[in-house]
C-alpha positions as a printed Julia matrix, in Angstrom:
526×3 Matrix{Float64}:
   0.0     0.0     0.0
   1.1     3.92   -0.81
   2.5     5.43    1.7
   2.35    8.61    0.81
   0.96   11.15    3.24
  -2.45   10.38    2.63
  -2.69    7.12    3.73
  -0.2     8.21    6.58
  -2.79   10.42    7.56
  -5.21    7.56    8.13
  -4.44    6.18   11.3
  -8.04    6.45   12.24
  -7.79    9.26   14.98
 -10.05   12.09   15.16
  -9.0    14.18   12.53
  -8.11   17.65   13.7
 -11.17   19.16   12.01
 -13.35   16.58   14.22
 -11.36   18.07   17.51
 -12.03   21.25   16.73
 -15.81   21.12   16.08
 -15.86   19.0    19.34
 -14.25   21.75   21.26
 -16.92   24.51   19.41
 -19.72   22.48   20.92
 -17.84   22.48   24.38
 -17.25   26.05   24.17
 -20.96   27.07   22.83
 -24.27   26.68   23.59
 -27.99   26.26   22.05
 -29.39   24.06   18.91
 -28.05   24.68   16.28
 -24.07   24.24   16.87
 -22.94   22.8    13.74
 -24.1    24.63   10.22
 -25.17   21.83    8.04
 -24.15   23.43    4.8
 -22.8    20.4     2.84
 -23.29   17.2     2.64
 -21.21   13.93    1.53
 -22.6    10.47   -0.76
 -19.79    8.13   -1.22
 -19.58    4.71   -2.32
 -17.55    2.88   -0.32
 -16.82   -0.55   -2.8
 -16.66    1.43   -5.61
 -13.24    3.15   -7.1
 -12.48    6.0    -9.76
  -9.26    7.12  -11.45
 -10.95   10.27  -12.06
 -13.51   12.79  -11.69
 -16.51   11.62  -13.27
 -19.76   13.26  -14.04
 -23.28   11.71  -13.5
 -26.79   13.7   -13.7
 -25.78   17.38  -11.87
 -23.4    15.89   -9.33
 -19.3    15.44   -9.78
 -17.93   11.99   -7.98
 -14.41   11.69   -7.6
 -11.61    9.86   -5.37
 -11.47   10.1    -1.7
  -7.54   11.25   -2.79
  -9.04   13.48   -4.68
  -9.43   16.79   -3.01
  -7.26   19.28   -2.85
  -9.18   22.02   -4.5
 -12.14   20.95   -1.97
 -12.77   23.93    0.84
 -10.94   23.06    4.02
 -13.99   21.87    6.0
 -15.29   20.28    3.31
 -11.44   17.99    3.18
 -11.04   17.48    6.23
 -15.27   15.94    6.62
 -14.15   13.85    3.19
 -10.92   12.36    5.6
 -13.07   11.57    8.28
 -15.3     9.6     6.16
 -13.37    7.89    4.28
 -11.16    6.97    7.88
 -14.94    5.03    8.48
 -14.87    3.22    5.36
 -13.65   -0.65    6.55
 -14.22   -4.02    4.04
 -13.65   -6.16    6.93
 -12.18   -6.57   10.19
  -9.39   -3.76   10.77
  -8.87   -3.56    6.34
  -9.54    0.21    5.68
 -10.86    0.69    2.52
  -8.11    2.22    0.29
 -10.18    5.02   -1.55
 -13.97    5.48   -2.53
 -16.08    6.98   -4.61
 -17.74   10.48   -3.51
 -19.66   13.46   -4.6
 -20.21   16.85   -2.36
 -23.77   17.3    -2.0
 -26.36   19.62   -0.43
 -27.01   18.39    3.33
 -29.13   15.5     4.71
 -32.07   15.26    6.95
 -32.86   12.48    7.76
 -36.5    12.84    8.74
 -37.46   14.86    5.69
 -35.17   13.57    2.44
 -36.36   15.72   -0.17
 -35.86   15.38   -3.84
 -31.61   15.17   -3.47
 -32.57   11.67   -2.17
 -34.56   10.44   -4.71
 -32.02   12.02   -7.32
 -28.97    9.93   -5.09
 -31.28    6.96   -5.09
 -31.4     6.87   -9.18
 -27.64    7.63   -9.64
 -27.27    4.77   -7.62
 -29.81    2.39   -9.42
 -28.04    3.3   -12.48
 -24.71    2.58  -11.58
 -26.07   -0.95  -10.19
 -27.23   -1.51  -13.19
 -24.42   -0.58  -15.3
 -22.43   -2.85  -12.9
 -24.52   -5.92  -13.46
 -23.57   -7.55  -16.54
 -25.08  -11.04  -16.48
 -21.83  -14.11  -17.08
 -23.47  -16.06  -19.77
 -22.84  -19.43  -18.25
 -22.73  -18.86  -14.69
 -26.07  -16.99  -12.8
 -24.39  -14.7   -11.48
 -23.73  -10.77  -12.01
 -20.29   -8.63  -12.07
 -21.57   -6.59   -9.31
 -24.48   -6.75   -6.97
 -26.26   -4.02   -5.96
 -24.61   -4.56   -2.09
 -21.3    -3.58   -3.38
 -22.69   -1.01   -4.98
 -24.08    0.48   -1.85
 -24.29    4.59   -0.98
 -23.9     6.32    1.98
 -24.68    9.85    2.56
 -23.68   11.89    5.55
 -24.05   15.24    6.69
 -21.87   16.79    9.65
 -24.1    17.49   12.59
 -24.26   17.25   16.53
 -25.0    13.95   17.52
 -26.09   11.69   20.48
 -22.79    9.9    21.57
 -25.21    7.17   22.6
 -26.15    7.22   18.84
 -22.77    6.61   18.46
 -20.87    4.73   21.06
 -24.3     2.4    22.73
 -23.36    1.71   26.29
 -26.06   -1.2    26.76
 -24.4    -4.85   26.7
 -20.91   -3.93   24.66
 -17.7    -3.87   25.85
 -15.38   -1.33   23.84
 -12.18   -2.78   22.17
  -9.27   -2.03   23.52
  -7.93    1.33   22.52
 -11.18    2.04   21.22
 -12.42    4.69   24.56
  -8.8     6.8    23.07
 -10.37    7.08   19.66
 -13.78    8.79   20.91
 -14.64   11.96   20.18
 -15.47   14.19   23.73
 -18.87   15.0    24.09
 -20.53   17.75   25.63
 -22.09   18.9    28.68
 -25.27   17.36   26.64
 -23.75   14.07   25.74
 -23.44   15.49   22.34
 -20.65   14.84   19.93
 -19.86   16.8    16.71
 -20.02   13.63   14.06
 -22.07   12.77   10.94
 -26.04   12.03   10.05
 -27.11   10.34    7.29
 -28.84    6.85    5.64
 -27.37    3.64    4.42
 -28.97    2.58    1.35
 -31.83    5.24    2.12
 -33.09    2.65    4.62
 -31.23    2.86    7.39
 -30.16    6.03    9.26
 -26.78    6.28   10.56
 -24.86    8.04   13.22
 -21.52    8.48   13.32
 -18.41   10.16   14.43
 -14.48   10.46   13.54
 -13.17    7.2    14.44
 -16.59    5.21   14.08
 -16.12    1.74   11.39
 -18.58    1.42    8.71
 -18.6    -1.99    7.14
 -20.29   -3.22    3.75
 -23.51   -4.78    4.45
 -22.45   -8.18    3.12
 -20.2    -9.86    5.25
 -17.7   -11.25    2.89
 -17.51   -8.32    0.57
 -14.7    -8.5    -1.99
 -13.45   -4.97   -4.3
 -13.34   -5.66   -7.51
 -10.0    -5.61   -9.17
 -10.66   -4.09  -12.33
 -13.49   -1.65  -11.4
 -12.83    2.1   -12.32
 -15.97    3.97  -12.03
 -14.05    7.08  -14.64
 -12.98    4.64  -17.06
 -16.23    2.16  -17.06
 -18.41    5.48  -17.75
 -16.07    6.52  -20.05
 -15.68    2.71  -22.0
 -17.83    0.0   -21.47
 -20.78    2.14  -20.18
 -20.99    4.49  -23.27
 -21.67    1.47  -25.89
 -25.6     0.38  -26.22
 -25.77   -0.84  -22.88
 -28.56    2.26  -22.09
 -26.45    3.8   -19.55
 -25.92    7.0   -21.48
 -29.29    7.12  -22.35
 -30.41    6.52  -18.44
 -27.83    9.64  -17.46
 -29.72   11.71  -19.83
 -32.98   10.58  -18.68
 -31.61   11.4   -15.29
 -32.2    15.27  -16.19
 -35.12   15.19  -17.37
 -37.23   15.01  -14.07
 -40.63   15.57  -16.33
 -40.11   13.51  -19.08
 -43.45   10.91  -19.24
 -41.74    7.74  -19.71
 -39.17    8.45  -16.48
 -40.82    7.37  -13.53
 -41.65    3.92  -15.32
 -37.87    3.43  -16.73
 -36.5     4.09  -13.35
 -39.4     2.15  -11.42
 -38.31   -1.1   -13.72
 -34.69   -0.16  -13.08
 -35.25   -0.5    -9.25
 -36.75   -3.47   -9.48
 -34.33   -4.89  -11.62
 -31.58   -4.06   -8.85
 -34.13   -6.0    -6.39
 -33.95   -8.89   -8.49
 -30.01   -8.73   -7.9
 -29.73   -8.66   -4.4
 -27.56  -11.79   -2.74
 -30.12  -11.81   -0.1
 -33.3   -11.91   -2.76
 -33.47  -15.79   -3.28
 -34.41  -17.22   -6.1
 -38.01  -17.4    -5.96
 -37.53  -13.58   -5.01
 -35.08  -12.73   -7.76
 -37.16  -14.11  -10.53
 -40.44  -12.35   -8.95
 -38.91   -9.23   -8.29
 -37.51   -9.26  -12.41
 -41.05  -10.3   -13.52
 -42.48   -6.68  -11.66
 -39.43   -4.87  -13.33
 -40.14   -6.2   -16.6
 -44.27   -5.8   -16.24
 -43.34   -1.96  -14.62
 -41.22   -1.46  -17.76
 -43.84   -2.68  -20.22
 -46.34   -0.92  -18.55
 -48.49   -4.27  -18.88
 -52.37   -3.71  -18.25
 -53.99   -6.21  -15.33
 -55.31   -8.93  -17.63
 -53.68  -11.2   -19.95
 -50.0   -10.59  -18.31
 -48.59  -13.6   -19.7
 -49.75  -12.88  -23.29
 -48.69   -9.58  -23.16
 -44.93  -10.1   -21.63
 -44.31  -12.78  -24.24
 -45.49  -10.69  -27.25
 -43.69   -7.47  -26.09
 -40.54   -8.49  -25.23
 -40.78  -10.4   -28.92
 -41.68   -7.02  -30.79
 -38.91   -5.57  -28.77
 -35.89   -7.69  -29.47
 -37.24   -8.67  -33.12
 -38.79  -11.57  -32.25
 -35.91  -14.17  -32.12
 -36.29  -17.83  -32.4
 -38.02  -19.22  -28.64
 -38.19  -16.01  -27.18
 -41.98  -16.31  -26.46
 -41.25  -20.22  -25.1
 -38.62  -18.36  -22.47
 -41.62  -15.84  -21.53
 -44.48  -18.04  -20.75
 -42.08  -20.79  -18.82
 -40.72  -16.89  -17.14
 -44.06  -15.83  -16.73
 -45.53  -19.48  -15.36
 -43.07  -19.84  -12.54
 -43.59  -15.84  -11.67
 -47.59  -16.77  -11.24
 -46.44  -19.66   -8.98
 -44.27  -17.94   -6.93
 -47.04  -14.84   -6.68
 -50.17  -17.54   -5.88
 -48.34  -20.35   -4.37
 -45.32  -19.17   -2.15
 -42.43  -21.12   -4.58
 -41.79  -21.64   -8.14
 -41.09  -24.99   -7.54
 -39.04  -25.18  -11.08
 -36.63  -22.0   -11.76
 -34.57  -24.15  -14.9
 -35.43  -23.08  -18.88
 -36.54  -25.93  -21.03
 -35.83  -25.64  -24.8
 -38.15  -28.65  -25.91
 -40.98  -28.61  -23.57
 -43.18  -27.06  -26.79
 -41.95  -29.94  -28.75
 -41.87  -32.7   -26.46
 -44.46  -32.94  -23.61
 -43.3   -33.38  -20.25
 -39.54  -33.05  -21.41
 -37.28  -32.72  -18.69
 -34.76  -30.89  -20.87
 -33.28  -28.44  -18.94
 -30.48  -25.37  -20.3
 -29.85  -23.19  -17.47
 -32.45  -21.53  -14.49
 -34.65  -18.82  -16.04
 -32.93  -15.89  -14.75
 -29.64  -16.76  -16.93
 -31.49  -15.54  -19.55
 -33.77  -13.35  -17.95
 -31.62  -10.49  -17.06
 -29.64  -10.74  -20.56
 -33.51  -10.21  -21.86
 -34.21   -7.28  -19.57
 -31.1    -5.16  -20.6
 -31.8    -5.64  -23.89
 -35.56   -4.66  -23.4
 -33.93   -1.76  -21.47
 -31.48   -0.49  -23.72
 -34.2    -0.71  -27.28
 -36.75    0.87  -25.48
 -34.21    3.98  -24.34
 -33.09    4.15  -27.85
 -36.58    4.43  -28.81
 -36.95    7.25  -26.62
 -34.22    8.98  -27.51
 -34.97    7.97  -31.45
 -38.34    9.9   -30.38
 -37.58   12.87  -28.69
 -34.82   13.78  -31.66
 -38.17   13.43  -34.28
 -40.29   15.57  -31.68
 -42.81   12.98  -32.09
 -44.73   13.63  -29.12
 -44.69   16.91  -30.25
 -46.11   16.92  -33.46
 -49.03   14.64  -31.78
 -50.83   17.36  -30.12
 -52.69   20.21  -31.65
 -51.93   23.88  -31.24
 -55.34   24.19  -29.36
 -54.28   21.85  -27.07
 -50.89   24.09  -26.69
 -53.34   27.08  -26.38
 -55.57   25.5   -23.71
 -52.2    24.45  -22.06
 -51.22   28.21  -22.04
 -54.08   29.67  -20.17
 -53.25   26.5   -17.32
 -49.88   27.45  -17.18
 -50.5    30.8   -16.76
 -53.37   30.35  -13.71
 -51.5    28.13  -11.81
 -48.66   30.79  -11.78
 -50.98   33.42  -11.19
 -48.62   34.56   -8.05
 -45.29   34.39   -9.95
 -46.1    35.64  -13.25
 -42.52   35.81  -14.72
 -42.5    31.76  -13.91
 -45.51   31.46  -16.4
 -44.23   33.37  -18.96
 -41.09   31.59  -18.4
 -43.22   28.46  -18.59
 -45.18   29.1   -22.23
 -42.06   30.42  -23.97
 -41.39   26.41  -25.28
 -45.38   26.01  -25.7
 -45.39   29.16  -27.85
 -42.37   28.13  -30.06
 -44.35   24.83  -30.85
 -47.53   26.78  -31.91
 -44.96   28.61  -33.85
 -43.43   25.59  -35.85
 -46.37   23.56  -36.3
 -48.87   26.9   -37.46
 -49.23   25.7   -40.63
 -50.2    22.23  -40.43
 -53.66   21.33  -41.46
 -56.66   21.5   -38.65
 -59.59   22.47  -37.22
 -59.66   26.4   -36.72
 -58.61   26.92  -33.43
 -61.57   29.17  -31.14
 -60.96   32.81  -31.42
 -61.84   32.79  -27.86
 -59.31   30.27  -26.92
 -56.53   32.45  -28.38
 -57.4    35.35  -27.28
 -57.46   33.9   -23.74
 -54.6    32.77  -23.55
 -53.21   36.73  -24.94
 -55.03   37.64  -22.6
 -53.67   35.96  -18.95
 -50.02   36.42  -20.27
 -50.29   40.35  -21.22
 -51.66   40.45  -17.63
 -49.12   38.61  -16.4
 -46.02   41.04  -18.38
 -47.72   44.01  -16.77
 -47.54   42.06  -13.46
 -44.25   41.46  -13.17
 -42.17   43.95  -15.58
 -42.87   47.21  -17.34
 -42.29   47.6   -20.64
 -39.75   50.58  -21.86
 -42.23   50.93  -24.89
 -44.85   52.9   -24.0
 -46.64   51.73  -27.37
 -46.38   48.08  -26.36
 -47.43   48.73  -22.59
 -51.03   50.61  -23.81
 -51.33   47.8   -26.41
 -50.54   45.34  -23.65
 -52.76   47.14  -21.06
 -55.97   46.2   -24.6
 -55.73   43.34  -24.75
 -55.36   42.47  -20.95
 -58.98   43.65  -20.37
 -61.55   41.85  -19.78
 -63.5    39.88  -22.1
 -66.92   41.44  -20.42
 -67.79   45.08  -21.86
 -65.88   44.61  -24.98
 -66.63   42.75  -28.32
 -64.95   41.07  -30.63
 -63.49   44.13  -32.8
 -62.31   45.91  -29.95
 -60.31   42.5   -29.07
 -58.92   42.18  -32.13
 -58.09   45.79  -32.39
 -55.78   45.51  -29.77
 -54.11   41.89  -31.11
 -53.56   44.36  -33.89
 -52.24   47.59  -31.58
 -50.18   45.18  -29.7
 -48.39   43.43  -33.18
 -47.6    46.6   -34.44
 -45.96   47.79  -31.19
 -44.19   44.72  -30.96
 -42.67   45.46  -35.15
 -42.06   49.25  -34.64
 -39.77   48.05  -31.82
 -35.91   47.41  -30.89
 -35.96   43.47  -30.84
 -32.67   43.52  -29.29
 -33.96   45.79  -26.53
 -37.31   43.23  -26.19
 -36.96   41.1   -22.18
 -37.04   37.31  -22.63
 -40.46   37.91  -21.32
 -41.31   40.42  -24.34
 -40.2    38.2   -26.66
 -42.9    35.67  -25.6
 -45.41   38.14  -25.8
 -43.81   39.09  -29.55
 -44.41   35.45  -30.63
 -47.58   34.73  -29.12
 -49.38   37.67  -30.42
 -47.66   37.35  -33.77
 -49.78   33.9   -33.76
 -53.05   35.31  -32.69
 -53.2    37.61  -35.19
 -52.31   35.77  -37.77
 -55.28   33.6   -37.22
 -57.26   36.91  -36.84
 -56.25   39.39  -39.14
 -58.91   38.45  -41.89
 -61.34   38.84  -39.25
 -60.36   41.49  -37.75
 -60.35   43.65  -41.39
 -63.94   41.78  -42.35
 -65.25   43.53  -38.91
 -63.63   46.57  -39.84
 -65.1    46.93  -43.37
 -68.47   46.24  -41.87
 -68.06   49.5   -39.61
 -67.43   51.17  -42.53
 -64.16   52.29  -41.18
 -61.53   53.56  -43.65
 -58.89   50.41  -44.27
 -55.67   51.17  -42.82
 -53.14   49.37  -45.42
């Protein structure tokens, strides 16, 4: 082993960081003692060469960080001081990323982002050997912990009831306070368990005969292996996309795909838990399960020779495991179409099974992504819809007006590009609606340094009561002119929605607009 000064550093003693938070809590007094303005998520059995990039967080090396702020070092020591594979073997380096702090009673949405970089990466770490039923990595190994520095209870940390400390363990301790509080680290194993824990404390992998992987690199597997058409770099970009439709279902499948991988699952367990990850991705309807697993995972993959024989014999033993406790027979068997009763038997059902799910996995993310590049969802709704969509967006923001404009700019670009495809006329009143709430909602939150386009703005905001159609349309037409005579380059972002949306309206309305004019027997302004 190196011994360079890190590792001569690591003579698990409380760091000098950990002494002098200790002595703060001494010294002061009240709640709050500790500012909980960072927190850390590391993977203990997991290794990188380099920094490494996945969703909005950076991961890198517990030797990695030197250009970290001094508190924030000297936190990442202590943890990674904790980090033991067995007995008195300290972990040599981990995997971690700096993230906002824990609680522990309230999660939040860092959590569930944590919990889906972490079902990805036990995915992309589970490779199925295609003879032995087994997997590179299971998701144990690839467990994450996430701490935040905070006071603690010391008997959180160091129970008194029925233990007798190791010897030379009482020198390690961290001193507590007058109120038997220590300054250490709050956080959750596996989002499951919470865990409390101070400089000196031993955190172990929850598998008892955990081994580290020789040739794992979490910077060069991303970078390599991961970034073929396994679906990993479509899952990452999925990752961002917290609204995207088909999300929640990918990663729901994902989880329980991880489930099926646990050591501790079984194997009536494992092959249940795969069957919910591959009916979650499929999104299969209540009835006719069986049918349906076995014809989409045959559309999927292209329908390759047996693949709906390994489906029903899947889907058979998932039913008896789900109705009778045990599926009684877990092994694939090639003839039994052909040959009644055949006891032919190549390999349990799961070889296959998770080679089958990754494959389902990775078509249906291309799909996606195949998809979202033709804006097919897109060009599947009609610009009333987008118009109708408009006026919710702007209600439900009625408080924070620049968030709905903010919100509609996209909606109005799409009535934009798809303006000329053939439909139904879209409602006058509909449009006009919808001009309506977001000219309100510019002179709500910003004025404009056009006079022109704040009177025109101030038309067409009024109400729809007391007014008729011309006068409506008159403004449309005020407010479009404004809008040309103008600077663009001196227009808001805000403006510029306006400029779009209005340019829309009225070109639905112009003919209109003139036919009402000519019927006044107004002059024709050309």
């Amino acid at each position: 082993m190196d011994s360079g000064p890190f590792f001569q550093h690591r003579r698990f003693q409380p760091s000098t960081n950990a002494k002098a938070r200790s002595s703060q809590i001494s010294e002061e007094s009240g709640a709050d003692k500790i500012a909980m303005s960072f927190g850390i998520a590391v993977f203990p059995c997991l290794k990188t060469s380099g920094r490494i990039r996945l969703g909005p967080l950076e991961f890198r090396s517990t030797e990695d960080i030197d250009d970290l702020p001094e508190d924030q070092r000297a936190a990442v020591r202590d943890v990674a001081d904790m980090l033991f594979l067995k007995d008195d073997l300290l972990i040599a380096s981990a995997t971690f990323a700096i993230v906002l702090p824990i609680d522990i009673d309230r999660p939040g949405p860092q959590v569930d982002l944590l919990a889906d970089i972490r079902a990805i990466i036990a995915y992309a770490y589970s490779s199925p050997h295609d003879v032995f039923d087994s997997i590179l990595l299971t998701p144990e190994e690839v467990s994450l912990i996430v701490l935040s520095p905070a006071e603690v209870s010391k008997f959180l940390v160091y129970p008194e009831h029925h233990v007798i400390p190791a010897e030379g363990s009482l020198e390690r301790r961290v001193a507590a306070d007058s109120r038997n509080m220590v300054a250490g680290f709050a956080g959750l194993y596996n989002f499951t368990e919470p865990l409390w824990v101070a400089p000196g404390s031993r955190i172990y992998p929850p598998r008892p005969q955990a081994t580290l992987n020789i040739r794992q690199d979490m910077a060069a597997d991303f970078g390599g292996p991961f970034s073929g058409r396994s679906g990993v770099g479509e899952l990452l970009d999925l990752l961002n996309h917290v609204e995207h439709p088909s999300r929640a279902r990918v990663f729901t499948a994902l989880k329980w795909y991880n489930h099926a991988n646990e050591s501790r699952a079984g194997a009536d367990r494992a092959l249940l838990n795969l069957a919910v990850a591959f009916e979650a991705l499929f999104n299969l309807p209540d009835n006719a399960k069986s049918d349906r697993l076995a014809d989409s995972i045959s559309l999927i993959l292209g329908r390759p020779e047996r693949i709906s024989e390994w489906a029903m014999q899947f889907y058979a033993a998932r039913s008896r495991v789900a109705h009778e406790g045990a599926a009684k027979e877990l092994y694939y068997r090639p003839t039994a179409k052909q040959k009644s009763g055949s006891d032919d038997r190549f390999g349990s059902l799961m070889l296959s099974g998770r080679t089958i799910f990754r494959l389902c996995m990775a078509t249906l993310l291309v799909g996606i992504v195949l998809s979202e590049e033709a804006q097919l969802g897109e060009k599947l709704i009609s610009n009333a819809e987008r118009y109708t969509k408009i006026c919710a967006q702007l209600r439900e923001a009625e408080t924070d007006p620049a968030r709905g404009l903010s919100a509609i700019g996209p909606i109005v670009q799409q009535i934009q590009r798809h303006r000329y495809v053939q439909s139904t006329p879209i409602e006058f009143n509909l449009m006009l609606g919808a001009l309506r709430l977001a000219s309100s909602a510019l002179l709500a939150c910003e004025t404009s340094s056009v006079t022109l386009i704040s009177e025109a703005l101030r038309l067409c905001s009024a109400p729809e009561s007391g007014h008729d159609l011309f006068d409506h349309l008159d403004g449309v037409r005020q407010l479009t002119d404004a809008f040309k005579a103008a600077d663009a380059a001196t227009l808001s972002e805000h403006e510029r929605v306006l400029h779009l949306l209005v340019e829309e309206v009225w070109d639905h309305t112009f003919i209109t607009y003139f036919a009402l004019k000519r019927e006044r027997d107004l002059p024709v302004e050309l």
